[in-house]
N, C-alpha and C positions, 0 to 999 in steps of 0.2 A: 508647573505647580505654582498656584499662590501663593504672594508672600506669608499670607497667615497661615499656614500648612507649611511653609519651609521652616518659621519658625518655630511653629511644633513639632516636630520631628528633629530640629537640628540638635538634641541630643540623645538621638536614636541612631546616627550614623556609623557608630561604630559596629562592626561586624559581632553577632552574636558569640561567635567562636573566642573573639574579646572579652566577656564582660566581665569575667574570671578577678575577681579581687581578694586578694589574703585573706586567709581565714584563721592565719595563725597569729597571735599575740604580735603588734606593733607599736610603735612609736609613734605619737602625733603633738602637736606642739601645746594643744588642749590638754594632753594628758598629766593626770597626777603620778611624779616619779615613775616606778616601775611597779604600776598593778596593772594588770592583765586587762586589755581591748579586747571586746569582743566583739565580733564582725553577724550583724542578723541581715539577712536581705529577706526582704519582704513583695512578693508579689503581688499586684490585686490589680481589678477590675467592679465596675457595678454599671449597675442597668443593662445588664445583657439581653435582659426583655425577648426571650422565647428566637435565639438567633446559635441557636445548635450548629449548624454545617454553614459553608460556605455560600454567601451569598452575591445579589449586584448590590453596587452602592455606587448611586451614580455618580462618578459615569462609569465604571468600571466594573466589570464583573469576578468573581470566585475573592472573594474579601474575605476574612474574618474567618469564622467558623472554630467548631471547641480543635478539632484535630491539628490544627496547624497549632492552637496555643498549647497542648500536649507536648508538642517535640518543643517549644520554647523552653518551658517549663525543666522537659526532661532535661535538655542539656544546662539548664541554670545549676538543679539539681546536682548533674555531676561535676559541676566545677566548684559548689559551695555546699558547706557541711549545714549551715544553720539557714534552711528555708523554711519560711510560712506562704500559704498562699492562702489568699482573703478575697473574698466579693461583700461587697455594700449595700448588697440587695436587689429586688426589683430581676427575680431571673425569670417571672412570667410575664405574657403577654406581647406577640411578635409575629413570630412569621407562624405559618402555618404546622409546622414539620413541628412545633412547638407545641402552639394552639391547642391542637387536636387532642394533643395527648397529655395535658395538662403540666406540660413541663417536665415531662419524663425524662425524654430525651437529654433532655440539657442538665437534668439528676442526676444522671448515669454518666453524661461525659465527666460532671465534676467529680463525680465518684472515681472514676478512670485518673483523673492528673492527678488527684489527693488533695483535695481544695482541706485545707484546717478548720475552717468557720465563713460561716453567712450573717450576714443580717440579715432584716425581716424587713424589707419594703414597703410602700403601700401597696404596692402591685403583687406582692403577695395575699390580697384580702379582693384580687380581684374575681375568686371564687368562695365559696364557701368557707366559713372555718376547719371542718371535716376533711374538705380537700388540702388546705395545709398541710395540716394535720396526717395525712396520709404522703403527703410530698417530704415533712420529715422523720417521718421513720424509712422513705424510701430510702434518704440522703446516710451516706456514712459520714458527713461532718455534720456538727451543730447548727441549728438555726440560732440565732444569739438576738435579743430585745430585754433590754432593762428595764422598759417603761412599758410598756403592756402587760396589762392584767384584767382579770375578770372583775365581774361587780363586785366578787365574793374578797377578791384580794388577791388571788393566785396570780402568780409569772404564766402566764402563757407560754413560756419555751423558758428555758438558761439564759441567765443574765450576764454571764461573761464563764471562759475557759481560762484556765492556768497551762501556759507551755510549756514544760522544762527541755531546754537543750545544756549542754556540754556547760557549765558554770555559769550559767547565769538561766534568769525565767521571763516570762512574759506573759502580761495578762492582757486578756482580748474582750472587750464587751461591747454589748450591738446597744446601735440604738436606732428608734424607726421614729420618723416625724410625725409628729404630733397632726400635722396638716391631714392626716389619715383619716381621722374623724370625720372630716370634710367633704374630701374628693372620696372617698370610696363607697361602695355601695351599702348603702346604710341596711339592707338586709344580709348581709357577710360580716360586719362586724357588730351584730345586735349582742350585748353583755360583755362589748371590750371595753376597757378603759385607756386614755392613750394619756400617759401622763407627761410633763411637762421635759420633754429631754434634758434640760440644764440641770433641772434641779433632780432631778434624779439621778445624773451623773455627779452633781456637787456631793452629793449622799456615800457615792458608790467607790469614786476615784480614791481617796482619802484610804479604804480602807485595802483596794489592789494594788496601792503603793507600798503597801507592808508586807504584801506577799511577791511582790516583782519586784522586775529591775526595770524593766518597760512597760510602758502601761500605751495600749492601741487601742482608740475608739473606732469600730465600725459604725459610723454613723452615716444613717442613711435621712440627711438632712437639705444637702445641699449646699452651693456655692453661691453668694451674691454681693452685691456690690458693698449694700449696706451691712457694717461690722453686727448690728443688732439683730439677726436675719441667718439663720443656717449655722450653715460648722463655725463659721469665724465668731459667730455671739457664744459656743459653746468654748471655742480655745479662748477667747478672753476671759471667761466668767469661772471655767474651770480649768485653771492654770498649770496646773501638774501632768497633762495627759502630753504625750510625748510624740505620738502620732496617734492623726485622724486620715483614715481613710473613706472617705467619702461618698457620697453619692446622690441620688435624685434630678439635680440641676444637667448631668448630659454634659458637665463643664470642661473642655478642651484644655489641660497646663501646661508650659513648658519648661515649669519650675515649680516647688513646691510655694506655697504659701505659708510664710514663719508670721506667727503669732508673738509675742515678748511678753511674758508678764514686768509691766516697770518696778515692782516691788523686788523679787527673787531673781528676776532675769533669766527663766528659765522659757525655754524657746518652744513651742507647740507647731508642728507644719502638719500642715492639711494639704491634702493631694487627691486628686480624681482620675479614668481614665476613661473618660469621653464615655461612650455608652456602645453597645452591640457588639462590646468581643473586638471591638476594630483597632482596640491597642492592649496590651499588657502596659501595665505599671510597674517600675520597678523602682523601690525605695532601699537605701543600701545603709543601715543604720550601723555606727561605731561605738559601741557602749562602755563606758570603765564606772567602774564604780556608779550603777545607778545611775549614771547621767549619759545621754549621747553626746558625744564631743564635737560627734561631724558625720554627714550624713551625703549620698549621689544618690542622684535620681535622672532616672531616663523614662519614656514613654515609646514602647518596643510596635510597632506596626506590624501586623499581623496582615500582610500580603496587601496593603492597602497600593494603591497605583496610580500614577501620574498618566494622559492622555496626553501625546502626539497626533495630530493632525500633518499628514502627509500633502504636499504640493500636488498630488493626483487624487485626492481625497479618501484614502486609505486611511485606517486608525489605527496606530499601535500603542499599546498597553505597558508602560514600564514598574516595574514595582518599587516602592519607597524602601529603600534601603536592600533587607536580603532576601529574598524567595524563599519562603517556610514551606520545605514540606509537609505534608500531613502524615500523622502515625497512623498506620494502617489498620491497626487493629481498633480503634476508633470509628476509622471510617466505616468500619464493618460492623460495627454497634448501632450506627448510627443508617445504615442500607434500612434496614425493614420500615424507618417510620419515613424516610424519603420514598422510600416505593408505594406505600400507601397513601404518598401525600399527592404522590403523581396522579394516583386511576383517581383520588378522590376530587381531583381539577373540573373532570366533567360532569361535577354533579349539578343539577340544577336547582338553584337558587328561586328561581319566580319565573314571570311573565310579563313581555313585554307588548302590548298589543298592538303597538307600532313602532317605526325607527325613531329613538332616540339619537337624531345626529350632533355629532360634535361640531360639522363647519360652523364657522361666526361662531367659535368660544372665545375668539381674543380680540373681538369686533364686539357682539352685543350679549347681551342675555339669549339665554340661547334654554333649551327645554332640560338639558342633559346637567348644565350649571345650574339649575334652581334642584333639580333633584339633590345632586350632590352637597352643595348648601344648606338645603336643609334638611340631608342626615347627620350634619357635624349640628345642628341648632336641637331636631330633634335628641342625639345622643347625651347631648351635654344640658340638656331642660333642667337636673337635678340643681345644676349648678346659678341658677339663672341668669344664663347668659342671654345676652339682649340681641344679637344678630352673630351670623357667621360669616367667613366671606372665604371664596375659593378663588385660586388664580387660573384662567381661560388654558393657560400655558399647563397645567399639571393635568387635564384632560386629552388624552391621545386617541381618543378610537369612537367611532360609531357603538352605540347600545344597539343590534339588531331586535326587529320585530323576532317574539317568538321566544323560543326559552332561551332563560339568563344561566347560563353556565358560572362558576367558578373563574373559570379563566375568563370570560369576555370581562368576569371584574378586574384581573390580569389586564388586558389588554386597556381599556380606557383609565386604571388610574398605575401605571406600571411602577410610578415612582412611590417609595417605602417611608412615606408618609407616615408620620401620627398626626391625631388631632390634640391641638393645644387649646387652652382659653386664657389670655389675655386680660387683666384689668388693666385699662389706660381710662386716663385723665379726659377732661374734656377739650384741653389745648390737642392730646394726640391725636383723638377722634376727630377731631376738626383737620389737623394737617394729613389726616389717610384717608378723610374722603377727596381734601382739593389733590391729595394725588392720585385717586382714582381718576381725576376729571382734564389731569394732565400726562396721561399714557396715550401715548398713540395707538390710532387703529393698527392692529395686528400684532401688538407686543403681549407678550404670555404672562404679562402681570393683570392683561385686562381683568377685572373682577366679576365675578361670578357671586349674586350675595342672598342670602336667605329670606325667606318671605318674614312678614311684617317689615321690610326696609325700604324705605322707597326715596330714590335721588335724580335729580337732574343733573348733565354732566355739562360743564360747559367748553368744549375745547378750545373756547377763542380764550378764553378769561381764564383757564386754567381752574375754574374753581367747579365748587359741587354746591346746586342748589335745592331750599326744597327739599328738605332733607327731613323725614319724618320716619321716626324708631317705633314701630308697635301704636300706631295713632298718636303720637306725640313730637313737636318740634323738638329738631334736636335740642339742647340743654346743654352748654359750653361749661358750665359750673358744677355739672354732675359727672358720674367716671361712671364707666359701662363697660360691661365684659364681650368678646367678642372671641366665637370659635373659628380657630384657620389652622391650616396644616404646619406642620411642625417646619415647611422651608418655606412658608412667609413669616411664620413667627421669629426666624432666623435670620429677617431685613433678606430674604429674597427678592429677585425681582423688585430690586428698588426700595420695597418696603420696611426701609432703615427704621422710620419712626415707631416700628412695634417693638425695636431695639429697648423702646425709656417706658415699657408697661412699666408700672406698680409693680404687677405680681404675675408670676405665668406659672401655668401647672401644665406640662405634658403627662398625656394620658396615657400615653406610650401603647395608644390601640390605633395599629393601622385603620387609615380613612376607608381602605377595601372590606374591612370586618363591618365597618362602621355603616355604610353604602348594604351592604347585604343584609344586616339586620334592620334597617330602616325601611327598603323593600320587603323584610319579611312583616315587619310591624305593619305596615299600608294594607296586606293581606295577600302578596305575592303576585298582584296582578295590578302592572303600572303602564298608564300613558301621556303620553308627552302633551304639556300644556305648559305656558309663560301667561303670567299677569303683569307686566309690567312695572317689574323693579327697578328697571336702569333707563332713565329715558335720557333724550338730549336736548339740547335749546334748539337746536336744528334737527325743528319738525319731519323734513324730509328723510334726515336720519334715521331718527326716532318711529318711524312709520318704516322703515326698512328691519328697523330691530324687533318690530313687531310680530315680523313675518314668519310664520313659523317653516326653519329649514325644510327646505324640497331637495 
């Protein structure tokens, strides 16, 4: 395991059968005399993004899935009297088992564990409003957003829930990023209004302080560096809220993030649990009198797995921390839309009128990489993104002449990619082409990049030249957006420098959805052609990369 995964998980190592904490009135060195502690554990998760059953995450397969976090849950349950369990948003748009059925599935599992409250995503808006809208009245817990409303004025859903447990209360309110405007499809949210999360919560908190003892914001805002930016601009500016459990950003912790107000000194942590169900969150809140005194937090793994490599090349699979069973009666809710996901693999998608081959995808431009390229440039046009770029290495498979099946999309992008977009500066831009032009032949960072982009590579000099954007020299002092998979957006394959973007939106739509509707947009009937996007100083190269695979 990497170190950065040993240290996320290192406080997940205690066996689940452990996690058992008093729930009856204690002592703590925080506390005022003897008025009664109260013990709330708090569950969550967000960006499960349409990942209902158990999946591969590479490298490893049967991950995640709702039925393994069922038995988590159930056993938290029995050992503590005061649970809530909360998601942050964003439960559509993912795998197929999902896709299809608009999120049903993954309704139904939360309706199974007893989820209390949701927020409202963007990725809730990535169908219709109707469709929401029918997604919750499915749900038996609340959809929760404070800051959406129509032209007219109306709340769109509940702006927060009041919990009462055993003496003491908790109030819950969502809130969805404002960014929604933005990125979402401007015909799904025609007559919303997405208002300014701060100031709406500056509005709201004030007055669930007088009806609680806890006040939790589900805000589905995001983690980032900068304090002005996401949950951390909202626990500065609205100081009273006690937990934020968060979401959007995908952000991996291994400890909460404490906020201080320096006036009152009262402490705000903010917490996330990475995204697809691939961890449970667990926040263990200590409350006396209206204030939490002291709080433990773990990040529970959900069947995630460490690979061994065996000296006779064998691979075995070990699991991070305990092997989760799955609750059965789940799995069995969950049988009719995997069976229909199964026959529904061979259906066919388009046509291909000849072989789209992948050999020389991590050598040169190749016919199979400019398609894929640019269906992440086409997908993302609303956004005006300026070029996309794909890694040689995330394409696996020949596109066969003749019908495009489901699975042959399977088969060539096998890795659970989403497409992201990127704003970087023009120093970034500048340092990710000279290291397009210093990867060696054969490494799986080679690029793969979208039409209007055209560069010369130079591998004696390490640099990229000749570098023209949409008929214009590049431009060192301008910042440009650039679509690529969610594991180069991650400093994949080298590509650290997409690490210091500006700003990143994942879209949280697999590159395989994204590849199929781009073939269906073309008109279903596609053939392999290169214009020379990628060329080299060395002519003889460059006249090999031309060649269209045999």
């Amino acid at each position: 395991m990497n170190a950065k995964l040993k240290r996320f998980f290192q406080t997940s190592a205690v066996v689940l059968a452990g996690l058992l904490l008093a729930c009856s009135p204690i002592k703590h060195p925080d506390s005022k005399g003897d008025a009664q502690i109260h013990h709330l554990v708090v569950l969550h998760t967000n960006d499960t993004h349409g990942h209902p059953v158990k999946f591969f995450k590479d490298p490893a397969p049967d991950v995640g899935g709702l039925a393994a976090r069922a038995t988590i849950v159930k056993r938290i349950r029995g050992q503590s009297k005061n649970v809530l369990v909360l998601d942050a948003g964003d439960i559509n748009t993912g795998r197929p088992e999902s896709n299809l059925f608009k999120a049903r599935p993954d309704i139904e599992g939360f309706n199974y564990i007893g989820y209390d409250a949701m927020a409202i995503g963007n990725h809730e808006f990535d169908n219709p409003v109707d469709v929401l809208q029918e997604q919750m009245k499915l749900a038996d817990f609340p959809f929760l957003s404070a800051n959406v409303r129509t032209k007219q004025g109306e709340l769109l859903t509940l702006p927060y829930i009041i919990k009462e447990f055993d003496g003491f209360k908790v109030a819950i309110f969502g809130l969805t990023t404002k960014e929604t405007e933005f990125v979402a499809h401007q015909d799904n949210i025609k007559g919303l209004v997405f208002q300014d999360e701060v100031e709406v919560a500056k509005q709201l908190v004030p007055e669930l302080r007088k009806q609680a003892d806890v006040v939790i914001a589900l805000a589905h805002m995001g983690i980032y560096n900068s304090p002005e930016l996401g949950s951390k601009r909202l626990a500065s500016e609205v100081s009273s809220i006690d937990l934020i459990v968060d979401g959007h950003s995908h952000t991996k912790i291994d400890a909460p993030i404490v906020m201080t107000d320096p006036e009152s000194g009262h402490k705000t942590l903010i917490v996330q649990a990475w995204k697809w169900g691939l961890v449970l969150g667990r926040v263990d809140l200590f409350i006396q009198e209206k204030r939490v005194i002291e709080y433990k937090f773990e990040a529970i793994p959900v069947n995630l797995k460490e690979v061994e490599k065996k000296p006779d090349g064998a691979i075995e699979y070990h699991v991070i921390g305990e092997e989760i069973p799955e609750d059965p009666e789940l799995v069995r809710l969950m049988k009719p839309y995997v069976d229909r996901v199964n026959s529904l693999l061979s259906k066919v998608v388009g046509q291909a009128e000849e072989t789209f081959f992948y050999r020389g995808v991590r050598k040169r431009e190749i016919a199979l990489g400019d398609l894929v390229a640019d269906s992440m440039l086409w997908y993302t046009k609303y956004m005006e993104v300026d070029f996309a770029l794909q890694n040689g290495g995330g394409i696996r498979a020949d596109l066969p002449k003749g019908p495009i099946t489901q699975r042959s999309m399977h088969e060539i992008l096998p890795f659970d990619n989403s497409v992201v977009v990127l704003t970087l500066d023009g120093a970034t831009v500048r340092a990710l082409f000279d290291y397009m032009a210093s990867i060696s032949s054969g490494q799986g960072g080679f690029p793969q990049v979208s039409a209007g982009l055209s560069i010369t590579l130079n591998p004696l000099t390490k640099k990229c030249e000749n570098i023209m954007i949409n008929g214009e020299p590049f431009n060192p002092g301008r910042t440009y957006k650039v679509a690529t998979n969610s594991y180069l957006a991650a400093g994949g394959d080298g590509y650290r420098m997409l690490l210091n973007a500006l700003h990143r939106y994942d879209s949280s739509v697999s590159l395989r959805d994204v590849l199929i509707k781009y073939i269906e947009h073309l008109g279903g009937t596609i053939k392999p052609h290169i214009s020379g996007r990628i060329n080299f100083t060395d002519q003889r190269t460059h006249s090999k990369s031309m060649q269209k695979a045999a």
